[in-house]
C-alpha positions in Angstrom: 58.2 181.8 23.2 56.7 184.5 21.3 57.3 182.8 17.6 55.5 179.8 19.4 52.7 181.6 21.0 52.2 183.4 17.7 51.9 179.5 16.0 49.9 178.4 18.8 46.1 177.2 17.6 43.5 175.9 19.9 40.2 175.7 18.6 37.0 174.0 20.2 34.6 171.9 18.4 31.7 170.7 19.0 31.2 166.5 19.4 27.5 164.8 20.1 26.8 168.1 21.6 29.3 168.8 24.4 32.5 171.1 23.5 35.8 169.6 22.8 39.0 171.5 23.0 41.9 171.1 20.7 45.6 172.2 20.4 46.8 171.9 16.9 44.7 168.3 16.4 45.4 167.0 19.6 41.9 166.6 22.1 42.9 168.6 25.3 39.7 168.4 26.6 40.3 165.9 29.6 44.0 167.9 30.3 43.4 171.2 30.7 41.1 170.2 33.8 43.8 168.0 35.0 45.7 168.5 38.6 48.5 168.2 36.8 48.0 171.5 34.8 45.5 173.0 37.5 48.8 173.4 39.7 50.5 175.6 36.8 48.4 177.3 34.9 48.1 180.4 37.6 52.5 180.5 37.1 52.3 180.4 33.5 49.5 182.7 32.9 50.6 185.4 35.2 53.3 185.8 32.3 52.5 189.3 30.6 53.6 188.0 27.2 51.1 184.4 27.4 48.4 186.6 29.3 48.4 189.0 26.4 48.5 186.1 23.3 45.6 184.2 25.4 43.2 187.2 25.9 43.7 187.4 21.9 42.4 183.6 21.7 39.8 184.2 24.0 38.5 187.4 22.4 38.7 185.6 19.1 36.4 183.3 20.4 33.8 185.6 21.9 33.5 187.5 18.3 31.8 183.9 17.4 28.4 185.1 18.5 26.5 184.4 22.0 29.0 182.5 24.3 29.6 181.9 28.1 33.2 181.9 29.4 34.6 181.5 32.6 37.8 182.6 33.8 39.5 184.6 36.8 39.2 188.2 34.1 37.0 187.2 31.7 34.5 190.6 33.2 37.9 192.9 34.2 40.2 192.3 31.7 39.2 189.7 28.8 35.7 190.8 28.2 35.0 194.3 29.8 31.8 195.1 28.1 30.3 191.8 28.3 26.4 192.6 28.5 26.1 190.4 31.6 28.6 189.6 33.8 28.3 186.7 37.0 30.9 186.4 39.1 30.3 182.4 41.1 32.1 182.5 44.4 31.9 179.5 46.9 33.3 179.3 50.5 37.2 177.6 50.0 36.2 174.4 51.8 33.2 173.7 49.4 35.2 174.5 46.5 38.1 172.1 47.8 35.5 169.1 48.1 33.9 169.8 44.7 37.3 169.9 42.8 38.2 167.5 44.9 35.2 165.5 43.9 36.0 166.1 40.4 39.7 165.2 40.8 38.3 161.6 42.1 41.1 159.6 40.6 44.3 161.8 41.9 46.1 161.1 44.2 45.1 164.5 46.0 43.6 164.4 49.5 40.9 166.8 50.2 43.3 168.9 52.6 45.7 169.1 49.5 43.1 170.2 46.9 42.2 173.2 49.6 45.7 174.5 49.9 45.8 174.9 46.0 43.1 176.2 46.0 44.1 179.0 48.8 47.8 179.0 47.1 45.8 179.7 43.6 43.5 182.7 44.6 46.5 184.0 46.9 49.1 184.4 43.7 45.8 185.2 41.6 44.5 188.0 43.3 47.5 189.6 43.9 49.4 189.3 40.5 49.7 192.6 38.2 48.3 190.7 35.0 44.9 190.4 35.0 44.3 189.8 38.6 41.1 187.6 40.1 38.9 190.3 40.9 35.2 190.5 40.8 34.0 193.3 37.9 32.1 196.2 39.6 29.0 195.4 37.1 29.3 191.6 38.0 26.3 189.8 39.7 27.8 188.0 42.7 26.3 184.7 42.9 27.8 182.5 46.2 27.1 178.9 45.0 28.4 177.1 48.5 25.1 176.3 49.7 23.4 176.0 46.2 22.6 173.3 44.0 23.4 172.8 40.6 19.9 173.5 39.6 19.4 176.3 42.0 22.7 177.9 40.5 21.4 177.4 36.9 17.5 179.1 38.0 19.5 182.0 39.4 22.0 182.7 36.3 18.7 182.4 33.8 17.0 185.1 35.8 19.8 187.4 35.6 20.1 186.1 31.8 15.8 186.8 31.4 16.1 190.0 33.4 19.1 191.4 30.8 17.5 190.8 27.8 
């Protein structure tokens, strides 16, 4: 695992202006948002020795200049002195129906996309390696009763108001 993790490349590219993800050559893009990988990727990243080689990819990437990730650590662990931090949050049942939503051709009901989601933050908040927490500098947006747009005006605020 660790000669493979040390071979691993992902890279991202852009493609008529929206981000593509790659392993090796292979387009990941549409995977890695997958149920299918969704159900694991908590399992398999809880691992201290693929938490530690993924913080290195993801740290790699943010020496590239101005970028926005997302992730359960990115403010704790990943990038602690991030000049602005936002931590989204959204009641469970709105969450479940957007991924749900987003899911639309699984075979998921709604029901099942909420008890991942509960089983997910569960194992994620109480794992050792780089637990789901929100960072203490972290602007708490709650998104369940917001729009997309409203979400967007509120995060280029903060973003104005930083700078």
């Amino acid at each position: 695992l660790e000669t493979f993790l040390k071979r691993f490349q992902f890279d991202s590219r852009k493609d008529d202006g929206h981000k593509r993800y790659f392993v090796e050559d292979q387009d990941v893009t549409t995977v890695i948002r997958s149920q299918e990988v969704t159900q694991h990727v908590s399992e398999v990243s809880a691992k201290p020795i693929i938490r530690a080689a993924l913080v290195e990819i993801q740290r790699r990437f943010g020496q590239l200049g101005d970028t926005v990730f997302e992730g359960r650590d990115m403010g704790t662990v990943v990038f602690p002195e991030a000049e602005l931090k936002i931590f989204l949050t959204a009641r469970p049942a709105v969450r479940a129906e957007r991924r749900y939503l987003e899911l639309k051709d699984s075979h998921s009901s709604q029901d099942e996309v909420l008890q991942e989601l509960l089983k997910r933050d569960h194992f994620d908040s109480t794992r050792e390696a780089s637990p789901l927490k929100q960072a203490e500098d972290a602007h708490l947006i709650d998104t369940s009763d917001l729009t997309i747009e409203q979400v967007v005006n509120r995060i280029l605020a903060l973003i104005k108001r930083s700078q």
